[in-house]
C-alpha positions in Angstrom: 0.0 0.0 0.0 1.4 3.4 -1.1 0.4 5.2 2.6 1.4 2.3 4.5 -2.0 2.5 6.0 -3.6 -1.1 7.1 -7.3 -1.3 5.8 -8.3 -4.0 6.9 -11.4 -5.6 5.2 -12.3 -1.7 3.5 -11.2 -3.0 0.4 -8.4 -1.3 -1.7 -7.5 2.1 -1.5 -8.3 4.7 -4.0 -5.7 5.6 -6.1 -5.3 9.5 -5.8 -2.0 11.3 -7.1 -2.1 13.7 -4.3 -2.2 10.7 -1.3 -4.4 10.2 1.2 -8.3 11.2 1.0 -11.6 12.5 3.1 -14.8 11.9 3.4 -16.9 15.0 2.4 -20.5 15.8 2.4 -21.7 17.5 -0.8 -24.9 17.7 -2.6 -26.2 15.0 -4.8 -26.9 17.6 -7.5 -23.4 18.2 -8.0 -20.9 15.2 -6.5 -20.2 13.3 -10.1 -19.0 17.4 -10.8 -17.0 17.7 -8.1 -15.0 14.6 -8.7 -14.4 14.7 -12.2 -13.0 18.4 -11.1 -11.0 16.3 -7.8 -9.5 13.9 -10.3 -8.4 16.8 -13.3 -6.8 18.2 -10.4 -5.1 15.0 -9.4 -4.0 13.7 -12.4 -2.3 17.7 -13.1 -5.2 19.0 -15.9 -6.0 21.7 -13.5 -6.2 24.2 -16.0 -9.8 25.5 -18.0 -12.9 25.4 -15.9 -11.0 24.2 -12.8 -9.9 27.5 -10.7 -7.4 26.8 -8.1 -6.7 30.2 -6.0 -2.7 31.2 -4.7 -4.0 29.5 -1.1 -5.3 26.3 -2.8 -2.1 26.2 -4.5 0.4 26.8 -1.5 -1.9 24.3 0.2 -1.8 21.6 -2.5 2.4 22.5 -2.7 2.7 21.6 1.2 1.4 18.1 0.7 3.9 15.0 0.9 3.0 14.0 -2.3 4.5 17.8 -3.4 6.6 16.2 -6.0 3.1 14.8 -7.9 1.2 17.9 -7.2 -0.3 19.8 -10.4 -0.2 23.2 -8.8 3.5 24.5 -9.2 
């Protein structure tokens, strides 16, 4: 496992770019949105229609997956 995280009987992890992940609560109306936005940001197409602010950047830049992150 890339996290070195035991999960148990959870099932495999999710395999995001940027490491680790949350549960969020979001509306229905707009959650197949917000991942398709999630994973252009992952995979480093964060560019038209996805608007990442200087202090979503320096955010994304302090992770420990820095090296993988889209936002330098």
């Amino acid at each position: 496992m890339a996290d070195g995280i035991e999960r148990g009987s959870r099932g495999p992890a999710p395999q995001w770019k940027l490491g680790r992940t949350r549960t969020i609560r979001v509306p229905i109306a707009i959650a197949e949105q917000l991942i398709e936005i999630a994973r252009r940001i992952d995979s480093g197409e964060a560019g038209e229609g996805v608007i990442l602010t200087q202090e979503d950047r320096q955010e994304l830049s302090k992770s420990p997956w820095g090296a993988n992150c889209p936002c330098s």
